[in-house]
Backbone atoms as SQL, in Angstrom:
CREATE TABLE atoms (id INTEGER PRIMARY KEY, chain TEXT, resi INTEGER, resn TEXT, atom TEXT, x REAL, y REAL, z REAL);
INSERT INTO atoms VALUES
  (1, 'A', 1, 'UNK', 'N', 108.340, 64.656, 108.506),
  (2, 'A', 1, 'UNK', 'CA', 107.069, 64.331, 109.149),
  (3, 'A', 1, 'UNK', 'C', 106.279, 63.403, 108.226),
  (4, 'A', 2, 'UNK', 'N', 105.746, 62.359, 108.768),
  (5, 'A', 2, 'UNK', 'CA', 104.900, 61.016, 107.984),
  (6, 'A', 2, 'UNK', 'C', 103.642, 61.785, 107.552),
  (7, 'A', 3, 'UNK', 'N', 103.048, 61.419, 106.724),
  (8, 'A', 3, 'UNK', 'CA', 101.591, 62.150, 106.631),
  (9, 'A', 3, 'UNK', 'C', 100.544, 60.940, 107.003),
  (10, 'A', 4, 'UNK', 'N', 99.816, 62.301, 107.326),
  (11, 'A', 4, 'UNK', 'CA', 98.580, 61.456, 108.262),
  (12, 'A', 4, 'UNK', 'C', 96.855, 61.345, 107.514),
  (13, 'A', 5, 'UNK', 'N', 96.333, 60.529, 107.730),
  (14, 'A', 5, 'UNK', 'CA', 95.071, 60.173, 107.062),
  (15, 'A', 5, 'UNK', 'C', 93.938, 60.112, 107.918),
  (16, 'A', 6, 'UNK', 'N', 93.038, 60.022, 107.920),
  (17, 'A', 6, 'UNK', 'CA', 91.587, 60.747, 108.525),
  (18, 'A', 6, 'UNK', 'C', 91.120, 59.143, 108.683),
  (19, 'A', 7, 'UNK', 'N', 90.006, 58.973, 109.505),
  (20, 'A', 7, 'UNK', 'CA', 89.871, 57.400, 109.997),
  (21, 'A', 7, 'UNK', 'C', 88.866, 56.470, 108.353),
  (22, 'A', 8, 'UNK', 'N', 88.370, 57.650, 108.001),
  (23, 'A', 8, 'UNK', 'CA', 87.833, 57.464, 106.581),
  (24, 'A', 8, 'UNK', 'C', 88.452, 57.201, 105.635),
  (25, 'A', 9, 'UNK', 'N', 89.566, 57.459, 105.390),
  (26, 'A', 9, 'UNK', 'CA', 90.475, 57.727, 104.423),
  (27, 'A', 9, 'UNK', 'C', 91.223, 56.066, 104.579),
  (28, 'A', 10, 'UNK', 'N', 91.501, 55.833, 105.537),
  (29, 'A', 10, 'UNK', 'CA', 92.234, 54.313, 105.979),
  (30, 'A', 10, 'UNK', 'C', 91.132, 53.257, 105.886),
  (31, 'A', 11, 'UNK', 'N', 89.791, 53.383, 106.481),
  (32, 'A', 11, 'UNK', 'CA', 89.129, 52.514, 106.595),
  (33, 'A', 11, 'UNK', 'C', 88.761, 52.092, 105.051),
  (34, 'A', 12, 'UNK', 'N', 88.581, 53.143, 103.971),
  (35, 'A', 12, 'UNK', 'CA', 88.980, 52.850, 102.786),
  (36, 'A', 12, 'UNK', 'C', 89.053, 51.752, 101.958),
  (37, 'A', 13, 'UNK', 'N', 90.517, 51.729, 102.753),
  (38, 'A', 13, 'UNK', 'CA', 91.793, 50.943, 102.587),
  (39, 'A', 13, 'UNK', 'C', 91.895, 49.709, 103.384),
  (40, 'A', 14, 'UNK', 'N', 90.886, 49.441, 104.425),
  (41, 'A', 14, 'UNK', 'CA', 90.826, 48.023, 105.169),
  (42, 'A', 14, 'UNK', 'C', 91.611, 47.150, 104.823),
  (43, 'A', 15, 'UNK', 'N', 90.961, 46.509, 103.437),
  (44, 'A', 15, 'UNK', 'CA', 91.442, 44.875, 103.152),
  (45, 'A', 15, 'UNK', 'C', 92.693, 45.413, 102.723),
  (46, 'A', 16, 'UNK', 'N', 93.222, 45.977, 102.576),
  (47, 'A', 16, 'UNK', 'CA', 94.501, 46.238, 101.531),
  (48, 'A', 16, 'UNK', 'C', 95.658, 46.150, 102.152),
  (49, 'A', 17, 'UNK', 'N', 95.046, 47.147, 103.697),
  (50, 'A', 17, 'UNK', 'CA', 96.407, 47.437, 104.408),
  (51, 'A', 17, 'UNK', 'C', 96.494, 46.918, 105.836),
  (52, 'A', 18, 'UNK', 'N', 94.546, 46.543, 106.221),
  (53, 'A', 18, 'UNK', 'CA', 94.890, 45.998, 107.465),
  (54, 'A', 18, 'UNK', 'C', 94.002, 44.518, 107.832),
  (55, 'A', 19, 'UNK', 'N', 93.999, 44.103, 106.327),
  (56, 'A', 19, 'UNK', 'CA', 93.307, 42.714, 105.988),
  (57, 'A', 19, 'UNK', 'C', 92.648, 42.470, 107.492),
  (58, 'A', 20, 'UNK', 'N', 91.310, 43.582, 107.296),
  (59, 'A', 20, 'UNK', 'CA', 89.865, 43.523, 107.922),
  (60, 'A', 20, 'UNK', 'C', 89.181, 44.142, 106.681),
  (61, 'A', 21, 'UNK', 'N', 88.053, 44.484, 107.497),
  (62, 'A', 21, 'UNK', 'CA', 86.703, 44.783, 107.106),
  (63, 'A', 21, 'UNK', 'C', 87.081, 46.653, 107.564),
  (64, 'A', 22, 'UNK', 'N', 86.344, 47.462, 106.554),
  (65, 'A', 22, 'UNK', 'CA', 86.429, 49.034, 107.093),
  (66, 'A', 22, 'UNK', 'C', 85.605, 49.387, 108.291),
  (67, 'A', 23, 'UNK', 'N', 84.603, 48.934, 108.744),
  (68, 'A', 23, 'UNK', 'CA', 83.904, 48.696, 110.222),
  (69, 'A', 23, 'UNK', 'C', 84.650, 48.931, 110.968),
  (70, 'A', 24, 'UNK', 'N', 85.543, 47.697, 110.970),
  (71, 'A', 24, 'UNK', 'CA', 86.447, 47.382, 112.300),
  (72, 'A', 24, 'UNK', 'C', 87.419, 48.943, 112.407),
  (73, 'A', 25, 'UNK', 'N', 87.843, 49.022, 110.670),
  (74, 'A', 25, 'UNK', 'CA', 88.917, 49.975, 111.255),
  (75, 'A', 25, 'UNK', 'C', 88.330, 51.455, 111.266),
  (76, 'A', 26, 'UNK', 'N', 87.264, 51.625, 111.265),
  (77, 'A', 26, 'UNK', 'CA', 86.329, 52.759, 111.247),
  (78, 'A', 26, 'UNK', 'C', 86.361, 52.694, 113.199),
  (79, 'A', 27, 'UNK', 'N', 85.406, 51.723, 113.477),
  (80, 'A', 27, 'UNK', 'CA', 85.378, 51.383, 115.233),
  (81, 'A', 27, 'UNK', 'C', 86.711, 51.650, 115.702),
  (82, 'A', 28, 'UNK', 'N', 87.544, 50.917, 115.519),
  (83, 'A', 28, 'UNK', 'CA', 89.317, 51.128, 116.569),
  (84, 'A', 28, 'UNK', 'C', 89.828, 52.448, 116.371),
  (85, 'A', 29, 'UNK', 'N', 89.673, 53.300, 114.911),
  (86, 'A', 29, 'UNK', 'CA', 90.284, 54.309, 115.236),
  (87, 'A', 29, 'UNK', 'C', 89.231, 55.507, 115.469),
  (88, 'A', 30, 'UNK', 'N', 88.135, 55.186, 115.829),
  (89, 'A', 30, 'UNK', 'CA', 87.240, 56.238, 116.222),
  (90, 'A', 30, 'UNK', 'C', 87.273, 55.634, 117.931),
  (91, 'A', 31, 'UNK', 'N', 87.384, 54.908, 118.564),
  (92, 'A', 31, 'UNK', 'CA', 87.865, 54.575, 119.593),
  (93, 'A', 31, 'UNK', 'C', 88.934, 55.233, 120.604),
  (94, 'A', 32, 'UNK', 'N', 89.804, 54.950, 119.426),
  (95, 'A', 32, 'UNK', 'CA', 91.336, 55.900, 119.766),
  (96, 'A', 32, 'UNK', 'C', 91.122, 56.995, 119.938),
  (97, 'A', 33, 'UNK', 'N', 90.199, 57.900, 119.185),
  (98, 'A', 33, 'UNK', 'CA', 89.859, 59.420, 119.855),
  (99, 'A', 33, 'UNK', 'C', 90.982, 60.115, 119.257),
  (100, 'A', 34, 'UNK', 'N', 91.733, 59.962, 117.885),
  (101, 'A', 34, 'UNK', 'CA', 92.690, 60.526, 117.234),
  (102, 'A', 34, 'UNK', 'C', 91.999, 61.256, 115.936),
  (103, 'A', 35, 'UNK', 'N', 92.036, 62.626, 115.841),
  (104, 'A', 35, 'UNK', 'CA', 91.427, 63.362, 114.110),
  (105, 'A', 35, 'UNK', 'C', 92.324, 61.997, 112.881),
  (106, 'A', 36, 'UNK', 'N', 93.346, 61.918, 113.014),
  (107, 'A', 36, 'UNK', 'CA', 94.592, 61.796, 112.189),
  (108, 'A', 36, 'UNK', 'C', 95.456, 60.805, 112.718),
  (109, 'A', 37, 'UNK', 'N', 95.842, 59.912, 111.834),
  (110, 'A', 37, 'UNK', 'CA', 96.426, 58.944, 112.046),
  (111, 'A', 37, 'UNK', 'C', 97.445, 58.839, 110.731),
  (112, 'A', 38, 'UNK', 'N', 99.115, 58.214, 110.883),
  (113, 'A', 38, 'UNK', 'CA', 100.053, 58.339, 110.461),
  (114, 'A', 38, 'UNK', 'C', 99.241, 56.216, 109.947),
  (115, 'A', 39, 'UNK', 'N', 99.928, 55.673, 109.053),
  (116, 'A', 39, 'UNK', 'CA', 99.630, 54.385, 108.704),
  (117, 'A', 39, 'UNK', 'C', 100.068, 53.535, 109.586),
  (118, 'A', 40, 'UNK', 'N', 101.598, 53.487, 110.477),
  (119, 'A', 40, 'UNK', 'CA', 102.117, 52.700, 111.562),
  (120, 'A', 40, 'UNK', 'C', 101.244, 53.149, 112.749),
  (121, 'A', 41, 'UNK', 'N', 100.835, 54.315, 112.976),
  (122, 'A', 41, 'UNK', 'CA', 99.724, 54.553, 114.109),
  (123, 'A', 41, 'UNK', 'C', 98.593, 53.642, 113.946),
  (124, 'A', 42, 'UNK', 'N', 98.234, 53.804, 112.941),
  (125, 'A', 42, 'UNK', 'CA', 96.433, 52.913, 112.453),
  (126, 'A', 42, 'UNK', 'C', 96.920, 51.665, 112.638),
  (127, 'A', 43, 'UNK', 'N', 97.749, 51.057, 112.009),
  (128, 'A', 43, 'UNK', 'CA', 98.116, 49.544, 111.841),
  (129, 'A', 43, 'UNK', 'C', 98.544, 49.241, 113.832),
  (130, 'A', 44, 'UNK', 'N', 98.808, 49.616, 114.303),
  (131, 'A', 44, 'UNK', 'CA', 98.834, 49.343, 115.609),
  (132, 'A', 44, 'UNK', 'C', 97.784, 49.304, 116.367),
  (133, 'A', 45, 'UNK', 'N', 96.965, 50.885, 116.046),
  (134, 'A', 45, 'UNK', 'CA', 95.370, 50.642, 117.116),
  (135, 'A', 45, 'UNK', 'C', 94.648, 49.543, 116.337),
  (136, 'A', 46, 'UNK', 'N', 94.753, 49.627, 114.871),
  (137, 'A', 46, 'UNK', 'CA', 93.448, 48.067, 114.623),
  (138, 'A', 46, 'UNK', 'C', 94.100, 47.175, 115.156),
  (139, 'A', 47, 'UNK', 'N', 95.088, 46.549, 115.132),
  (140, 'A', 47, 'UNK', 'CA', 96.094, 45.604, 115.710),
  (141, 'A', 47, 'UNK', 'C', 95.790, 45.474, 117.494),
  (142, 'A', 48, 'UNK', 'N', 95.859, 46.909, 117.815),
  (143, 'A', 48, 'UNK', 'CA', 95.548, 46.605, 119.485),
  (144, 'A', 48, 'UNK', 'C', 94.349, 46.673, 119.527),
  (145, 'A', 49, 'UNK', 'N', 93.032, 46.836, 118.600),
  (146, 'A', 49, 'UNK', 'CA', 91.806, 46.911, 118.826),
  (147, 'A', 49, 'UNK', 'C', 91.303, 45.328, 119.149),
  (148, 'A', 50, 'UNK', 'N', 91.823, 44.455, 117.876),
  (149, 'A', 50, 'UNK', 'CA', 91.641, 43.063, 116.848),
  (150, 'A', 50, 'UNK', 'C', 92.181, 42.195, 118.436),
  (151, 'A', 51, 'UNK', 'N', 93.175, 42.277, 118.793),
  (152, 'A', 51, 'UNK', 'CA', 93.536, 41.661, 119.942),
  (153, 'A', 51, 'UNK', 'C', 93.084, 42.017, 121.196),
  (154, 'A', 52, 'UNK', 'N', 91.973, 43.087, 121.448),
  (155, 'A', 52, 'UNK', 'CA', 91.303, 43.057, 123.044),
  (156, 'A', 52, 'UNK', 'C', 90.940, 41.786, 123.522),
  (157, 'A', 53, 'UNK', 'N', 90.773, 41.917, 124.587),
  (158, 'A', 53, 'UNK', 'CA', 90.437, 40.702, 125.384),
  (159, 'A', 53, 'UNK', 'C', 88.666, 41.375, 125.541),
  (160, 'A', 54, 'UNK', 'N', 87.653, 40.305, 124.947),
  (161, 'A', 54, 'UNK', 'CA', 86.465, 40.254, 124.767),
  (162, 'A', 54, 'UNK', 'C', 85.698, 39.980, 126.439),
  (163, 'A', 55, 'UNK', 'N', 85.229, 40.808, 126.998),
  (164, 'A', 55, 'UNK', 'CA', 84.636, 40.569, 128.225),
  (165, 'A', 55, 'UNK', 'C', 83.364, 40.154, 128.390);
């Protein structure tokens, strides 16, 4: 089992791992509505956050 990190714990880690800002990845995975996130989980919702289509 991967271990999982708290949306705090990643947002952290922004520039490092998901070359943003911790905002963004604070917003997408508090979005997602997930306690816990695995690093390929996070790197996908900021990824599918970063690419919405802006209405």
């Amino acid at each position: 089992m991967e271990a999982t990190y708290k949306a705090a714990e990643l947002a952290a880690k922004a520039r490092q791992m998901f070359n943003t800002t911790p905002e963004v990845v604070s917003v997408a995975l508090r979005l997602a509505g997930k306690k816990a996130y695995t690093v390929d989980e996070a790197k996908q919702t900021v990824q599918d956050f970063l690419n919405k289509e802006v209405r």
